[in-house]
MIMAR-311853 format. One record per residue (C-alpha): residue number from 1; x, y, z; residue in three letters. Coordinates in steps of 0.05 Angstrom, whole numbers. Example, Ala and Ser with C-alpha at 12.3 -4.5 7.8 and 13.67 -1.06 7.14 Angstrom:
<recs>
rec nr:1; X:246; Y:-90; Z:156; rest:ala;
rec nr:2; X:273; Y:-21; Z:143; rest:ser;
</recs>
This chain:
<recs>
rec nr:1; X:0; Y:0; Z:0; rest:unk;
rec nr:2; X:24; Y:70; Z:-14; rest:unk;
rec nr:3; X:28; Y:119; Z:37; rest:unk;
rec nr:4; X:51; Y:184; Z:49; rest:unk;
rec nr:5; X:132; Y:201; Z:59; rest:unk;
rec nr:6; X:154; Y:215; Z:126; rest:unk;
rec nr:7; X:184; Y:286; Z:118; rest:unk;
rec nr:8; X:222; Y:322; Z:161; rest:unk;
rec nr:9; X:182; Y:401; Z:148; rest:unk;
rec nr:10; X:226; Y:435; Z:187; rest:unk;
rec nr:11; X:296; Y:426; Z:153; rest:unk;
rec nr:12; X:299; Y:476; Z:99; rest:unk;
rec nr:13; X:346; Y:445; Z:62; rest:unk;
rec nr:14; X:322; Y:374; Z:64; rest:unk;
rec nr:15; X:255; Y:419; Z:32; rest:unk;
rec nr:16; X:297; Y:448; Z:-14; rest:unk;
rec nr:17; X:326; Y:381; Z:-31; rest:unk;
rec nr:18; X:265; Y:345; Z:-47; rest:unk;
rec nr:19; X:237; Y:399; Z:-87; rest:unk;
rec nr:20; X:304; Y:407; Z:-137; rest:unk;
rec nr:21; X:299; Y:338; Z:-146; rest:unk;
rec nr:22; X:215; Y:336; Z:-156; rest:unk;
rec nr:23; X:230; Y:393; Z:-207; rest:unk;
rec nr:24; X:286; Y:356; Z:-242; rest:unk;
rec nr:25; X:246; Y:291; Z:-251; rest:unk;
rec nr:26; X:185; Y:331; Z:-281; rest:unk;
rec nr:27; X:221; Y:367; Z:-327; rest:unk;
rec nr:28; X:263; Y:306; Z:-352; rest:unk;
rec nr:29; X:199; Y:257; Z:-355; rest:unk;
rec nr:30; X:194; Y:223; Z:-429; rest:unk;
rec nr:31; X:106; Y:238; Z:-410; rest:unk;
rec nr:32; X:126; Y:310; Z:-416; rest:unk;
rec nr:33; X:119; Y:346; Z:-487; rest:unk;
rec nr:34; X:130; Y:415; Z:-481; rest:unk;
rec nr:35; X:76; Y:442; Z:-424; rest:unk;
rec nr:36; X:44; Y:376; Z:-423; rest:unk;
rec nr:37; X:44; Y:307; Z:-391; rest:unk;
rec nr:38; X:9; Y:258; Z:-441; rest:unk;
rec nr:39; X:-8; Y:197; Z:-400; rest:unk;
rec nr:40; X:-2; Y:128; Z:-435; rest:unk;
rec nr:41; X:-61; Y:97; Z:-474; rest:unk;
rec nr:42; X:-73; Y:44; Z:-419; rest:unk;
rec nr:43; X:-74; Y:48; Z:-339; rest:unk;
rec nr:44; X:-122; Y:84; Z:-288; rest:unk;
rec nr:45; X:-118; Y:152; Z:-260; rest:unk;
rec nr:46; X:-148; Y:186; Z:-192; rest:unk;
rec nr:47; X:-161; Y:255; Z:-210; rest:unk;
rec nr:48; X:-170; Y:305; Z:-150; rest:unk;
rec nr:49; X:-177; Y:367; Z:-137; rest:unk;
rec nr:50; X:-184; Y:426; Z:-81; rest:unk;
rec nr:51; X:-141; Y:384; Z:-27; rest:unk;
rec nr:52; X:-120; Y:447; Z:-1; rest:unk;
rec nr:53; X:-71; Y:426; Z:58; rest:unk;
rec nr:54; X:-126; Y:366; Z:81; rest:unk;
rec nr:55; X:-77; Y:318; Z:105; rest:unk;
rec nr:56; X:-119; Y:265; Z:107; rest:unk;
rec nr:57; X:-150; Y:279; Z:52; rest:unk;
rec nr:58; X:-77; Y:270; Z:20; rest:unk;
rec nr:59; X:-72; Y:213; Z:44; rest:unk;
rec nr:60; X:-130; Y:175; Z:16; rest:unk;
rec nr:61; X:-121; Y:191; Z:-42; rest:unk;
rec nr:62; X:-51; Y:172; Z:-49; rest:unk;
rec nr:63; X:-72; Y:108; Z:-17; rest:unk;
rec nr:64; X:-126; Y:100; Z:-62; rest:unk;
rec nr:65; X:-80; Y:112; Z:-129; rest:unk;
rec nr:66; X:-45; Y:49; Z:-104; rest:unk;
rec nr:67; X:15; Y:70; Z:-132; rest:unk;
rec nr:68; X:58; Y:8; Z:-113; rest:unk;
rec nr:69; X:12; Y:-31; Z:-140; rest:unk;
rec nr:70; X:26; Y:-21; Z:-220; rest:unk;
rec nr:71; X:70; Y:27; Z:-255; rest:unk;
rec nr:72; X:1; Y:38; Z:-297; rest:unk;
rec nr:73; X:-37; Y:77; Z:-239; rest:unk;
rec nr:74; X:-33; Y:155; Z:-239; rest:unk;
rec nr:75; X:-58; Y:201; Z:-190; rest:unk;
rec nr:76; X:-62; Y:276; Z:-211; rest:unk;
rec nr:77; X:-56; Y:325; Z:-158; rest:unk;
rec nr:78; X:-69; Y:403; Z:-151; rest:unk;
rec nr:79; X:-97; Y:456; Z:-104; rest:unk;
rec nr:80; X:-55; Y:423; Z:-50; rest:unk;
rec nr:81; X:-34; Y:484; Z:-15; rest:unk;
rec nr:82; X:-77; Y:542; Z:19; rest:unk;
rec nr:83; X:-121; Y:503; Z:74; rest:unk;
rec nr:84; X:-167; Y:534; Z:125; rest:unk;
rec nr:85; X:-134; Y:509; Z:183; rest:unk;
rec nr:86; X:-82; Y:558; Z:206; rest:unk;
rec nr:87; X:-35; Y:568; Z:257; rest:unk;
rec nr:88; X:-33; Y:628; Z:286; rest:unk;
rec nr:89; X:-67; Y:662; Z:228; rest:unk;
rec nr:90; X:-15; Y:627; Z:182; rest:unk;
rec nr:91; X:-17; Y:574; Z:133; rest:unk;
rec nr:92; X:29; Y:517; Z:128; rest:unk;
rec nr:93; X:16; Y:487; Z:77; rest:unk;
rec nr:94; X:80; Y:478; Z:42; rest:unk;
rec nr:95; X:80; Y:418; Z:80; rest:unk;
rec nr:96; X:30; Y:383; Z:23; rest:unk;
rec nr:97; X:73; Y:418; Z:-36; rest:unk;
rec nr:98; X:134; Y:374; Z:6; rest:unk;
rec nr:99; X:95; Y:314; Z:3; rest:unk;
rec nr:100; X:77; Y:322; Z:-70; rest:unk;
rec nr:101; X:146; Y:328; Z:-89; rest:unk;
rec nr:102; X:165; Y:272; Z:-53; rest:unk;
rec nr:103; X:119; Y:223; Z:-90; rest:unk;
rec nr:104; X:134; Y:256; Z:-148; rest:unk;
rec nr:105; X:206; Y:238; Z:-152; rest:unk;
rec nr:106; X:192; Y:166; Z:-123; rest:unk;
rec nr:107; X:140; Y:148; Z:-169; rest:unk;
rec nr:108; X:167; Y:198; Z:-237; rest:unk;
rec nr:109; X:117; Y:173; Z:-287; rest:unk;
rec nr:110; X:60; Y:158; Z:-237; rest:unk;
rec nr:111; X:54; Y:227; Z:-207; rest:unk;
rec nr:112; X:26; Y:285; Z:-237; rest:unk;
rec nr:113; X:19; Y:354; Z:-196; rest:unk;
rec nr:114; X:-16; Y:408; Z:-231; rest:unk;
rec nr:115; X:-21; Y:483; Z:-227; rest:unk;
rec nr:116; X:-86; Y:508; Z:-200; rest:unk;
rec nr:117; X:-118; Y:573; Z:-189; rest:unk;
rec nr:118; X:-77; Y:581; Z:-113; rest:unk;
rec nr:119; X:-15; Y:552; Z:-143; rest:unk;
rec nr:120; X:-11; Y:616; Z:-196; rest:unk;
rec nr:121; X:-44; Y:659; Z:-145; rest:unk;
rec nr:122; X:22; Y:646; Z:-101; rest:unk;
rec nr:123; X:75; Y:644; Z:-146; rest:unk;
rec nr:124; X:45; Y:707; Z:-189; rest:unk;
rec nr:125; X:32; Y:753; Z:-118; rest:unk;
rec nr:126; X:-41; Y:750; Z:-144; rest:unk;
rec nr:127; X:-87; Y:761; Z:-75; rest:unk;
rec nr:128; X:-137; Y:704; Z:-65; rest:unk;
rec nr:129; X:-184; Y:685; Z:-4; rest:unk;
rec nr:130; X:-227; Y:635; Z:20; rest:unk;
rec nr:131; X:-260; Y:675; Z:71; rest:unk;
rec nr:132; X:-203; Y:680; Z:116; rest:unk;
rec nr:133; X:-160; Y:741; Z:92; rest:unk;
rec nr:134; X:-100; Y:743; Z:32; rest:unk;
rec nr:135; X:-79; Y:663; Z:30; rest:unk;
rec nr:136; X:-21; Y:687; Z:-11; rest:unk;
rec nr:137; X:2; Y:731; Z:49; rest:unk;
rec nr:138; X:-17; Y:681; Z:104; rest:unk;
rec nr:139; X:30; Y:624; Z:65; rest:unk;
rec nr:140; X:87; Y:679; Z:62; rest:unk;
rec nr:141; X:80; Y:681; Z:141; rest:unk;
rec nr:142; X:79; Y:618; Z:160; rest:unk;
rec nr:143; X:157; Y:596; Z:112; rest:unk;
rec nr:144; X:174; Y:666; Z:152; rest:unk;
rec nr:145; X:154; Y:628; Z:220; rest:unk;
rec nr:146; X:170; Y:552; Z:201; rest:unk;
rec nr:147; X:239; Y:574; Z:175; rest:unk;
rec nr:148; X:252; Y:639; Z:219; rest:unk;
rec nr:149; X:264; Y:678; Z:150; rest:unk;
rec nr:150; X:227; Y:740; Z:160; rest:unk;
rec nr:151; X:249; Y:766; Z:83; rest:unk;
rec nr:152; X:194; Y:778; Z:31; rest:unk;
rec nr:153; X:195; Y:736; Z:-19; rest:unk;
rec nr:154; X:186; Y:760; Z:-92; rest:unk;
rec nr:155; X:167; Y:712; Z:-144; rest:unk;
rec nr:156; X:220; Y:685; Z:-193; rest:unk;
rec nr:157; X:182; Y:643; Z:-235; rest:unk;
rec nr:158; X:218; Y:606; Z:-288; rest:unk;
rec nr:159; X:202; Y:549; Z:-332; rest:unk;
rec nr:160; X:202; Y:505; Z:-274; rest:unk;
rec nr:161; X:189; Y:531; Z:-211; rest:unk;
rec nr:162; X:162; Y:579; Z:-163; rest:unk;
rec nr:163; X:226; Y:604; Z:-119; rest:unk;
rec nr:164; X:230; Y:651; Z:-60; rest:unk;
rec nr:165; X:297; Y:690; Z:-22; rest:unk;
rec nr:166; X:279; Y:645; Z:52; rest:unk;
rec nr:167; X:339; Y:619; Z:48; rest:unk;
rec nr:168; X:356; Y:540; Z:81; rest:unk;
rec nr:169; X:417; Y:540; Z:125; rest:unk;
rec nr:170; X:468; Y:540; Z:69; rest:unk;
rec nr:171; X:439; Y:592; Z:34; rest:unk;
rec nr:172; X:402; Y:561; Z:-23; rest:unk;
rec nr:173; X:331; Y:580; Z:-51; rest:unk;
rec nr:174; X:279; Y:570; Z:-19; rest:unk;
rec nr:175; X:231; Y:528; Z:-76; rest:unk;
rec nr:176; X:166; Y:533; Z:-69; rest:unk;
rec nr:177; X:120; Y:509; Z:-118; rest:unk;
rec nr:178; X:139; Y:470; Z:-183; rest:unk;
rec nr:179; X:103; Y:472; Z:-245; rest:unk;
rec nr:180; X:102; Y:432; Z:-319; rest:unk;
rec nr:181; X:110; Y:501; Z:-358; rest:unk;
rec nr:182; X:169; Y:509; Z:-403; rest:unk;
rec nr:183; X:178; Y:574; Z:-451; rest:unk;
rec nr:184; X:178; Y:544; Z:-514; rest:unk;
rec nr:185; X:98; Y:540; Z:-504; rest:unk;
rec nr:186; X:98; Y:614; Z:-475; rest:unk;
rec nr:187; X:77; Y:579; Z:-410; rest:unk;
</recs>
């Protein structure tokens, strides 16, 4: 049965780690054709949507996808991060972004993370709520808190990823969220 990765959230550059080498398996995956992922003509796939930060919800589904069970199940995953459970007025959910990456670099061809609507509203500084203030400046706060990096981020999007300046203890990038866009599609 697949289940989640045990992740240790508060290491930024164990974070950092796993997203590099999420973003290097998407972008090298033989599914991937310019912006896309075309899946292969056979196999099953668990589409989701709106996890934001749900743990458990997470976790289902990625036990449902049964992952380890055939190399021909796919799960395809977005919305994962801007939950209404905050600490402290913040959001943490980075954490599912982490957990995302993880699976995606264990299981490259099985694991497909999309770009939703709070994916682009972080890494483009676009303002979005569910109710419960600017989500975009509540996830801000809580890297600040979790990694003690009270810097403003500002978005460096490139083909691959979504990077801020919260820097892990050696001084790398902070990655954020990763994305299938490439530039020769204008993505």
């Amino acid at each position: 049965m697949t289940a989640l990765p045990d992740l240790n959230f508060l290491d930024a550059d164990a974070m950092i780690d796993s997203f590099e080498r999420a973003a290097e398996v998407m972008m090298a995956s033989p599914l991937r054709r310019g912006s896309t992922v075309h899946l292969p003509a056979r196999g099953r796939i668990l589409a989701t949507g709106d996890i934001h930060d749900f743990p458990g919800h997470l976790e289902a589904i990625v036990r449902l996808a049964e992952l380890d069970e055939s190399p021909d199940h796919h799960v395809m995953l977005h919305e994962l991060i801007h939950g209404e459970t905050l600490i402290g007025g913040m959001d943490i959910s980075y954490r599912n972004l982490a957990i995302v990456a993880e699976l995606a670099s264990r299981y490259p061809l099985q694991v497909h993370p999309l770009l939703a609507n709070h994916e682009l509203a972080q890494c483009h500084r676009m303002s979005v709520s569910k109710g419960g203030g600017d989500q975009v400046a509540m996830f801000d706060d809580g890297l600040d808190y979790v990694f003690n990096d009270p810097c403003r981020r500002s978005c460096n999007c490139d083909p691959r990823i979504y990077s801020g300046n919260a820097a892990g203890a050696s001084g790398r990038k902070w990655i954020v969220v990763f994305t299938f866009s490439s530039r020769e599609n204008g993505f």
